[in-house]
Biopython code that builds the backbone (N, CA, C, O; Angstrom):
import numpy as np
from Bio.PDB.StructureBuilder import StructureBuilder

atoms = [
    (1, "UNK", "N", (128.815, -18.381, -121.779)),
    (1, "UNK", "CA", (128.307, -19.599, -121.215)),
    (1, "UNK", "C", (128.492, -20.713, -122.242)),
    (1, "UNK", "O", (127.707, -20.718, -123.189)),
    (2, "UNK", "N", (129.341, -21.568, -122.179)),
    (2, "UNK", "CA", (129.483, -22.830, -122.960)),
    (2, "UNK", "C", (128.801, -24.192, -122.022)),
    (2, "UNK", "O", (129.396, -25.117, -121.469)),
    (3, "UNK", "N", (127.224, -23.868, -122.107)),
    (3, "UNK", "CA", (126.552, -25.187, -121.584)),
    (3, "UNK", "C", (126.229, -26.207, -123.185)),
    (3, "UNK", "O", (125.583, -25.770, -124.138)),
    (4, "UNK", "N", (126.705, -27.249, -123.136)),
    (4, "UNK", "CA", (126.092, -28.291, -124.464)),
    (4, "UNK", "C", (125.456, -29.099, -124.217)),
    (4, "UNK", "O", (126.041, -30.145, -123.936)),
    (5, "UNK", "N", (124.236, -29.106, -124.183)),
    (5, "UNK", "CA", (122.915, -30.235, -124.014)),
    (5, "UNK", "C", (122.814, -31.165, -125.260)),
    (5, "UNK", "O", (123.351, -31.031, -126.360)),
    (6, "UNK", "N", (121.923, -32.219, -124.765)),
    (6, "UNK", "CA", (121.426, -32.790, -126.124)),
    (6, "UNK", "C", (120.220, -32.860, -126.166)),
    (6, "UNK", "O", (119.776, -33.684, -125.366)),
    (7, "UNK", "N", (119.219, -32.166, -126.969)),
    (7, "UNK", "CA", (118.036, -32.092, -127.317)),
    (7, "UNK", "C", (117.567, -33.923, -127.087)),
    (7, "UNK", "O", (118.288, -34.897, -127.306)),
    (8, "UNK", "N", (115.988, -33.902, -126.533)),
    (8, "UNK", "CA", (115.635, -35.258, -126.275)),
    (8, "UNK", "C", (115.157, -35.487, -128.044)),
    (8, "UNK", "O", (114.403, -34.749, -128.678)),
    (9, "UNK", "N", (115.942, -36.883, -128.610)),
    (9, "UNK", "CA", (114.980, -37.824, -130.113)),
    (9, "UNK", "C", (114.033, -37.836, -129.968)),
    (9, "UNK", "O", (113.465, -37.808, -128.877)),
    (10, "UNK", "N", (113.325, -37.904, -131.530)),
    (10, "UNK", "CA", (111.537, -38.392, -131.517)),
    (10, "UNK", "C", (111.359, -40.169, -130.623)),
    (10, "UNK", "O", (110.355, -40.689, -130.136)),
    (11, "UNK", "N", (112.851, -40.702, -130.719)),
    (11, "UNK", "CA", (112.537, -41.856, -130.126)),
    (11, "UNK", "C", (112.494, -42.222, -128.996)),
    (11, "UNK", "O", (111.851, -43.199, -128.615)),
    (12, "UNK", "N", (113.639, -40.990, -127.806)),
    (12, "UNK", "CA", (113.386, -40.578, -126.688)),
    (12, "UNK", "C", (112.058, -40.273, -125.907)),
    (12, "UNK", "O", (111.723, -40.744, -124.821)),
    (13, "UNK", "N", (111.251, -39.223, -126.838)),
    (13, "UNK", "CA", (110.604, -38.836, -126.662)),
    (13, "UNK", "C", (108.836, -40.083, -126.889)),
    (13, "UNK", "O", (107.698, -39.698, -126.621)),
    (14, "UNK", "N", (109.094, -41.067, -127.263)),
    (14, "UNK", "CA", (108.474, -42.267, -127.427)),
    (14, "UNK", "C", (108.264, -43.091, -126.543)),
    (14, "UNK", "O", (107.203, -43.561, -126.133)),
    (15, "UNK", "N", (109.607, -43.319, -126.156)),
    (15, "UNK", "CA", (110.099, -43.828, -125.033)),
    (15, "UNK", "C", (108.884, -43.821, -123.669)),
    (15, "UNK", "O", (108.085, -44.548, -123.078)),
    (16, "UNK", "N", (109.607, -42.005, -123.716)),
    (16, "UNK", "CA", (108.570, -41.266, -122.692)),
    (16, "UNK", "C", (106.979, -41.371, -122.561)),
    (16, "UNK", "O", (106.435, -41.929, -121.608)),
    (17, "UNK", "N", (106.424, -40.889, -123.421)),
    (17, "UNK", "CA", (105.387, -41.579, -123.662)),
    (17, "UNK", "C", (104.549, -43.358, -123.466)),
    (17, "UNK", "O", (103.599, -43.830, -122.841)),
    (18, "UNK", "N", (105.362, -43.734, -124.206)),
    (18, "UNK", "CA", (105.229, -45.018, -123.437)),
    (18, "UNK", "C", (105.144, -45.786, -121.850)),
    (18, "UNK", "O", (104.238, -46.562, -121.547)),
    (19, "UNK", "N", (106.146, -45.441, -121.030)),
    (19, "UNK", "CA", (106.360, -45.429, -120.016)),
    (19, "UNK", "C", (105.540, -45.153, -119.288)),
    (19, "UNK", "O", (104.830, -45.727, -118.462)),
    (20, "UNK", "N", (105.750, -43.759, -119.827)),
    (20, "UNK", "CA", (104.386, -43.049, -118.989)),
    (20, "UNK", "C", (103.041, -43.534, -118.765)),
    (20, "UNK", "O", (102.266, -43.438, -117.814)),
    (21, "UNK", "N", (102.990, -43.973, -119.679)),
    (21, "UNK", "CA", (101.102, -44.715, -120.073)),
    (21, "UNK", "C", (101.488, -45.600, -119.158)),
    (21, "UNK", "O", (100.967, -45.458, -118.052)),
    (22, "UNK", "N", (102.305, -46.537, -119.302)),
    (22, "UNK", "CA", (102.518, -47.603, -118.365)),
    (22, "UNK", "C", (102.595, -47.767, -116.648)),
    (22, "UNK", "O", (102.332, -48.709, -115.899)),
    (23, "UNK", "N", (103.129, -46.254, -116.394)),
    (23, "UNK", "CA", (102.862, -45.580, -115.091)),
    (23, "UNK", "C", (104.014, -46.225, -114.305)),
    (23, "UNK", "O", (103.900, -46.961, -113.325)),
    (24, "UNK", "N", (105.310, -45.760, -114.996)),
    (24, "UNK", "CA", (106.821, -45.942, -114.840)),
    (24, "UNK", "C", (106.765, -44.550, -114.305)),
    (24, "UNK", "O", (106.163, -43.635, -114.867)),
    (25, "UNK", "N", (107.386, -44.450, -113.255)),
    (25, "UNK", "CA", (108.260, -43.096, -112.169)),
    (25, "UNK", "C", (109.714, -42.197, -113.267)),
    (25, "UNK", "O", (110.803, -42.654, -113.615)),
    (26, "UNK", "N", (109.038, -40.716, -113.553)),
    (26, "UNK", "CA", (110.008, -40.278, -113.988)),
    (26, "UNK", "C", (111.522, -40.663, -113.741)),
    (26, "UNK", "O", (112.390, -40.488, -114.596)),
    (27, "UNK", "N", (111.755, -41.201, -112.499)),
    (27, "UNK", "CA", (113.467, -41.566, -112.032)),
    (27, "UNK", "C", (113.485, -42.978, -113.123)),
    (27, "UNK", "O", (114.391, -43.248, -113.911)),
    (28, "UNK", "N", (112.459, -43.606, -112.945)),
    (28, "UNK", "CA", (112.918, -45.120, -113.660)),
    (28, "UNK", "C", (112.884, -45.029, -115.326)),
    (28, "UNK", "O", (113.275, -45.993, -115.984)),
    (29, "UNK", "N", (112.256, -43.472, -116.150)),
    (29, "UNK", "CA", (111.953, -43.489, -117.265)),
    (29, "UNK", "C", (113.854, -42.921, -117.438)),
    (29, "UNK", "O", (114.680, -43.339, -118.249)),
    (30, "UNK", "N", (114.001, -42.047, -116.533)),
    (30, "UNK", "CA", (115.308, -41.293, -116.482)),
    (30, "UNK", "C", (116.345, -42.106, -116.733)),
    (30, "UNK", "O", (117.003, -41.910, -117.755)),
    (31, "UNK", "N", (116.721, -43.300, -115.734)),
    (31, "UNK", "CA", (117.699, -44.669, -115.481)),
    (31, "UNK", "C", (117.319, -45.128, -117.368)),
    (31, "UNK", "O", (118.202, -44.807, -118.163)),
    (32, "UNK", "N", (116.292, -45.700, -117.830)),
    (32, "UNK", "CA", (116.244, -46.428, -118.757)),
    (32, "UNK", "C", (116.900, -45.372, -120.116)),
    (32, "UNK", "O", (117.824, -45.706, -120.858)),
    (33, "UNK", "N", (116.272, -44.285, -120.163)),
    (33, "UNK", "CA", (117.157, -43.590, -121.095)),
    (33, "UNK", "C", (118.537, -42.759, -121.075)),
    (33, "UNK", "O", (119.109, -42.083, -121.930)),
    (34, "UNK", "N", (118.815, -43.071, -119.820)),
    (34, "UNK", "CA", (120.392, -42.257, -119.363)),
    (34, "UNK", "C", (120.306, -41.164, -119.023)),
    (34, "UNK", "O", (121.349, -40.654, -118.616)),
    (35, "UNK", "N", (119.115, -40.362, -119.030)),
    (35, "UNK", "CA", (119.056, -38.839, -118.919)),
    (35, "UNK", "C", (118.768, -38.656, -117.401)),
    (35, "UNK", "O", (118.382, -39.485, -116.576)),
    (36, "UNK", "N", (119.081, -37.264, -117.259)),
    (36, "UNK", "CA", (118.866, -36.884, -115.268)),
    (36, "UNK", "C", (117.674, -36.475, -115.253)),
    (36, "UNK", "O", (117.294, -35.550, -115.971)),
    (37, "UNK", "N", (116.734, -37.261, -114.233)),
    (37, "UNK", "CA", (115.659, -37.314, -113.685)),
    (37, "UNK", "C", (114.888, -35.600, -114.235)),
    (37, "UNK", "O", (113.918, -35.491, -114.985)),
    (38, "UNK", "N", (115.624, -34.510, -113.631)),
    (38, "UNK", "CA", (115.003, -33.410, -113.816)),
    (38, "UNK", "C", (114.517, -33.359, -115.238)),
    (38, "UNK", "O", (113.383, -32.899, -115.364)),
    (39, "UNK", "N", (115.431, -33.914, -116.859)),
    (39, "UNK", "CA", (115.378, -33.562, -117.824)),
    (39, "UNK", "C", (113.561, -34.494, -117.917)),
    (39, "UNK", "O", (112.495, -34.056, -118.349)),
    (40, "UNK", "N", (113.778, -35.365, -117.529)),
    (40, "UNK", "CA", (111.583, -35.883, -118.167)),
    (40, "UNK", "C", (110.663, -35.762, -117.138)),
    (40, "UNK", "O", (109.511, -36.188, -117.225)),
    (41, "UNK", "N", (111.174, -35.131, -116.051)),
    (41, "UNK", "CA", (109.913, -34.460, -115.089)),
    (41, "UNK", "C", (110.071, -32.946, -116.107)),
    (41, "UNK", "O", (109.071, -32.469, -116.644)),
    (42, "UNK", "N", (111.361, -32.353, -116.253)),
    (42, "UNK", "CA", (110.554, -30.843, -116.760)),
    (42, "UNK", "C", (109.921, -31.533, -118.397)),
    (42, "UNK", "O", (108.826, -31.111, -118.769)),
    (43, "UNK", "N", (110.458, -32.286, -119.045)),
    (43, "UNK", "CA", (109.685, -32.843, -120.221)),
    (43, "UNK", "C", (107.655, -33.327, -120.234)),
    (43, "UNK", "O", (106.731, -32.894, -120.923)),
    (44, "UNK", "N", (107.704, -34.313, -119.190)),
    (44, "UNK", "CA", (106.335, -34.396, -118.828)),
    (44, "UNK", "C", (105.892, -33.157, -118.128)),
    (44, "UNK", "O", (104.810, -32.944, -118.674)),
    (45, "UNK", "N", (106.110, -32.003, -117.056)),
    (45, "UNK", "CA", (105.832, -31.118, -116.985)),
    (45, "UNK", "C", (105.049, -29.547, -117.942)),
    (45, "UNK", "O", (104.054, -28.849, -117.745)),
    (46, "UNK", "N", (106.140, -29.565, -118.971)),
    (46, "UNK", "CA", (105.504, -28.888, -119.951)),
    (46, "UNK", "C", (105.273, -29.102, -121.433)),
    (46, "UNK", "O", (104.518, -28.410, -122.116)),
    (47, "UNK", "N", (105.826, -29.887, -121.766)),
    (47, "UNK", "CA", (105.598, -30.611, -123.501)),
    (47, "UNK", "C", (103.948, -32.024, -123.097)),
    (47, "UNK", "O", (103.860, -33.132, -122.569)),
    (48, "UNK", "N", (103.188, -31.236, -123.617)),
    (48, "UNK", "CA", (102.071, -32.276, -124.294)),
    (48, "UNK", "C", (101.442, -31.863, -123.062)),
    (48, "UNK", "O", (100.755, -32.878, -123.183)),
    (49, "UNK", "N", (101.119, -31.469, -122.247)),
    (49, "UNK", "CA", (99.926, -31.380, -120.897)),
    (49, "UNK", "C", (99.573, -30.710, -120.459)),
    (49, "UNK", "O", (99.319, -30.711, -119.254)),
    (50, "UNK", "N", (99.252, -29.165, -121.796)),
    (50, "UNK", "CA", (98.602, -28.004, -121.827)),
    (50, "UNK", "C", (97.475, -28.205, -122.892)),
    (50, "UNK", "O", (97.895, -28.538, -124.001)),
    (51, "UNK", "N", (96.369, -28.091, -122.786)),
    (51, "UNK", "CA", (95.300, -27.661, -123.982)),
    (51, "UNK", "C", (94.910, -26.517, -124.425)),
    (51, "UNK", "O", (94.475, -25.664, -123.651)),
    (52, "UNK", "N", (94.977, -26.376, -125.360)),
    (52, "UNK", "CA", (94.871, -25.125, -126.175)),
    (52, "UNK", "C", (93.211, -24.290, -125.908)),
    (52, "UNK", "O", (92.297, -25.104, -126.048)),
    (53, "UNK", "N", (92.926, -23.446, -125.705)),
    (53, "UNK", "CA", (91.430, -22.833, -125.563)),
    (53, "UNK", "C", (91.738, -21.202, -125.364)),
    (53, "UNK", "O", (92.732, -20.503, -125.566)),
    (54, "UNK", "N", (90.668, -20.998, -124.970)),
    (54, "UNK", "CA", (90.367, -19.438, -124.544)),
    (54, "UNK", "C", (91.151, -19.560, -123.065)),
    (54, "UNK", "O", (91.328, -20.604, -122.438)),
    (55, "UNK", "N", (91.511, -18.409, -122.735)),
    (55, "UNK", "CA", (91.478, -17.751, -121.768)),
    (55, "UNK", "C", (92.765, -19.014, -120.705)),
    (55, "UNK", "O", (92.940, -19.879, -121.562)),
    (56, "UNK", "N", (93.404, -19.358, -119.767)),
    (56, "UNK", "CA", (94.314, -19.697, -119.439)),
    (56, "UNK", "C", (94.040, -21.493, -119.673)),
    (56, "UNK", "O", (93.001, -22.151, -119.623)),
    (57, "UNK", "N", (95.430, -21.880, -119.932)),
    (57, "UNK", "CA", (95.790, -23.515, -120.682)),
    (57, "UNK", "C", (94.712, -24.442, -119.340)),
    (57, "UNK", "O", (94.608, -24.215, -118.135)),
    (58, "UNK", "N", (94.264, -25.166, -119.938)),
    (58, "UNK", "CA", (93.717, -26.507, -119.261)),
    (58, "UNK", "C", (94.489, -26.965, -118.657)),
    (58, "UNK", "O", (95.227, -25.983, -118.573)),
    (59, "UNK", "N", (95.194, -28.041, -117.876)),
    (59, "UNK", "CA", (95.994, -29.289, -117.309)),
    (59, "UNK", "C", (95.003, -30.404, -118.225)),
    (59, "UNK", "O", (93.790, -30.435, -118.433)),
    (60, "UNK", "N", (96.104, -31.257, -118.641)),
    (60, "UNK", "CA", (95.534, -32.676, -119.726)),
    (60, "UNK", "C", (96.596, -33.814, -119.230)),
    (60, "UNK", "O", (97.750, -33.951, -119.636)),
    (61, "UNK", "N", (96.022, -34.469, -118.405)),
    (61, "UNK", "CA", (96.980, -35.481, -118.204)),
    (61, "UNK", "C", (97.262, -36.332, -119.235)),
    (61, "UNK", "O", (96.513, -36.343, -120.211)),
    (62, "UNK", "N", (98.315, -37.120, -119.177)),
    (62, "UNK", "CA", (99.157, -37.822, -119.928)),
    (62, "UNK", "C", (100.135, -36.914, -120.746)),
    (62, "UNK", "O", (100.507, -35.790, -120.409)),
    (63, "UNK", "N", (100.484, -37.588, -121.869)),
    (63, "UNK", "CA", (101.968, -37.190, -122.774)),
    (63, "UNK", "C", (102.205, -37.521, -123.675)),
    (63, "UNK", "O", (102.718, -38.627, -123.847)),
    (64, "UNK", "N", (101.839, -36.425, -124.941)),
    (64, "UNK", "CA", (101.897, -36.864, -126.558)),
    (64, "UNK", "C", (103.565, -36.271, -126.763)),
    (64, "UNK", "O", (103.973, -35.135, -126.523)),
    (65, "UNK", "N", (104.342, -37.456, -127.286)),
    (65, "UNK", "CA", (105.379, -37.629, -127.695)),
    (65, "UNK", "C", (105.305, -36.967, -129.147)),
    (65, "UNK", "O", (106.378, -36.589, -129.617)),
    (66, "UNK", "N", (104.037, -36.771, -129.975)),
    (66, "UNK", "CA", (104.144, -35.607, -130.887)),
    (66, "UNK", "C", (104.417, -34.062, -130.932)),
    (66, "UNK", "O", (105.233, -33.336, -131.499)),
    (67, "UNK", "N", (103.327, -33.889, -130.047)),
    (67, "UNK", "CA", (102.804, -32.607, -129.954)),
    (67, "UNK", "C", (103.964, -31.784, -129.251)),
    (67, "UNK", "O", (104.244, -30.606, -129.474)),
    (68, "UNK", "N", (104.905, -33.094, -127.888)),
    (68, "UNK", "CA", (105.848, -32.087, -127.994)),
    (68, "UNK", "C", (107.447, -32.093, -128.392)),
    (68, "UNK", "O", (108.272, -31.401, -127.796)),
    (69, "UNK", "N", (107.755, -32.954, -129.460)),
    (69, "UNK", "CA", (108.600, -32.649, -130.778)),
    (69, "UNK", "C", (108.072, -31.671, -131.539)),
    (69, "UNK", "O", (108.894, -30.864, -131.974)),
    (70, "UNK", "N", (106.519, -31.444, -131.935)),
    (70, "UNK", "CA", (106.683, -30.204, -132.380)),
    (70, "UNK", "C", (107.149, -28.928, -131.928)),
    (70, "UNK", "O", (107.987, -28.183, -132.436)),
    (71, "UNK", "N", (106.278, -28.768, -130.604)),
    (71, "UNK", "CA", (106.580, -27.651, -129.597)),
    (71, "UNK", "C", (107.965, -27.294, -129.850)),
    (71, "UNK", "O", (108.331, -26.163, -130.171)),
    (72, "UNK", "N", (108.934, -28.585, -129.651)),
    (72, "UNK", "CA", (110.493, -28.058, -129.826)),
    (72, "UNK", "C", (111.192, -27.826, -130.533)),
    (72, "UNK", "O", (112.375, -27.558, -130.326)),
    (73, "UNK", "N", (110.260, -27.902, -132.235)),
    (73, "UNK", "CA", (111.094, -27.672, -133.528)),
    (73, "UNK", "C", (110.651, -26.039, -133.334)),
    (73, "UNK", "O", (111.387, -25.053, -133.284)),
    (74, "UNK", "N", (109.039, -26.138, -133.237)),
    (74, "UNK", "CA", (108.598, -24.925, -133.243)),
    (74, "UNK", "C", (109.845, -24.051, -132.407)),
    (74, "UNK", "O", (110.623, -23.381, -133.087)),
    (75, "UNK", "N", (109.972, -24.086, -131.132)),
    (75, "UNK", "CA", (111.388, -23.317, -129.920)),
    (75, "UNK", "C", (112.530, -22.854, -130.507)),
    (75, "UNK", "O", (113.062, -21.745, -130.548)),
    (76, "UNK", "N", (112.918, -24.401, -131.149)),
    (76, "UNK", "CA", (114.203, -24.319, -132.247)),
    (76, "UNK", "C", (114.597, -23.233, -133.308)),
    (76, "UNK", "O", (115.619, -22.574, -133.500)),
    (77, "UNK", "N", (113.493, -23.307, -133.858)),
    (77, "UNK", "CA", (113.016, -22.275, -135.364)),
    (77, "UNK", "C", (113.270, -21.061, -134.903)),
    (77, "UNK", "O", (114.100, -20.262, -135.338)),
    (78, "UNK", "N", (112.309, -20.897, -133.732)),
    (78, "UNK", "CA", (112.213, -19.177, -132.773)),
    (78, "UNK", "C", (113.676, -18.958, -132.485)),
    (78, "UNK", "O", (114.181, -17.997, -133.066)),
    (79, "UNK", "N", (114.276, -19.513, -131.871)),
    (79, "UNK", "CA", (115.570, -19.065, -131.178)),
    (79, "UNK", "C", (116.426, -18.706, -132.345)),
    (79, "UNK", "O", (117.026, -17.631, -132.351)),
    (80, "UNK", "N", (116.512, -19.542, -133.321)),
    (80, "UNK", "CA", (116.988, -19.453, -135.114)),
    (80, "UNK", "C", (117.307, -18.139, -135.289)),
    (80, "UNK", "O", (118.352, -17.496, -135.384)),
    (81, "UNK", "N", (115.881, -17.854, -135.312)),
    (81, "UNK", "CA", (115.437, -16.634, -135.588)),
    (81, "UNK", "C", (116.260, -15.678, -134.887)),
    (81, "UNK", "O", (117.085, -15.191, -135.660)),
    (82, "UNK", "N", (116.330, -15.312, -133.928)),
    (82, "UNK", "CA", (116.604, -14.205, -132.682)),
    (82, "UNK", "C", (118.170, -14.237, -132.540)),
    (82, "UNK", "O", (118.819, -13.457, -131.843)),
    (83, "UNK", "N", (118.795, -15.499, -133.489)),
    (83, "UNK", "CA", (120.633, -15.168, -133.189)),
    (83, "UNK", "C", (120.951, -14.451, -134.411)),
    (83, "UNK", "O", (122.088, -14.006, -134.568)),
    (84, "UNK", "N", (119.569, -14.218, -135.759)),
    (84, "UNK", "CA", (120.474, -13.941, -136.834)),
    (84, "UNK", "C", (120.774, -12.158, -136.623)),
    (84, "UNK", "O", (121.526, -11.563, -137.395)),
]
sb = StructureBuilder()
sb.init_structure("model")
sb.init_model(0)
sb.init_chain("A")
sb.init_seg("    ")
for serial, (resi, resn, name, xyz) in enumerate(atoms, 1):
    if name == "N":
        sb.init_residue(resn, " ", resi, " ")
    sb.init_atom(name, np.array(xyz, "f"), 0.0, 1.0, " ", f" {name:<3s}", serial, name[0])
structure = sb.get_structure()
């Protein structure tokens, strides 16, 4: 399988955030950064709008543009791992 993506920037990912607060429509956050609609609905979907606790994740609305650049270095690192 030769699929080549491009991982979303911390500034992409700012972007997003922003927008979002602003209560811009994933399609119009999509158009402004060039990316296809699916890539920042599955982005707002699962990066930043889980809370951490006991027993199954919370729903937390909104979207920390930190928490999930980490998430994806953290992904990054893992997968690292698993080709050596």
């Amino acid at each position: 399988m030769n699929t080549i993506y491009q991982l979303l920037s911390a500034e992409e990912r700012g972007a997003i955030m922003a927008m979002n607060l602003h209560g811009s429509s994933a399609r119009a956050i999509a158009r402004t950064l060039k990316r296809a609609p699916s890539t920042i609905t599955r982005e707002l979907g699962r990066d930043g709008h889980w809370a951490k606790g006991k027993g199954r994740p919370r729903h937390v609305p909104g979207y920390d543009a930190q928490t999930a650049g980490r998430r994806c270095q953290d992904m990054t690192v893992n997968v690292s791992r698993l080709r050596l």
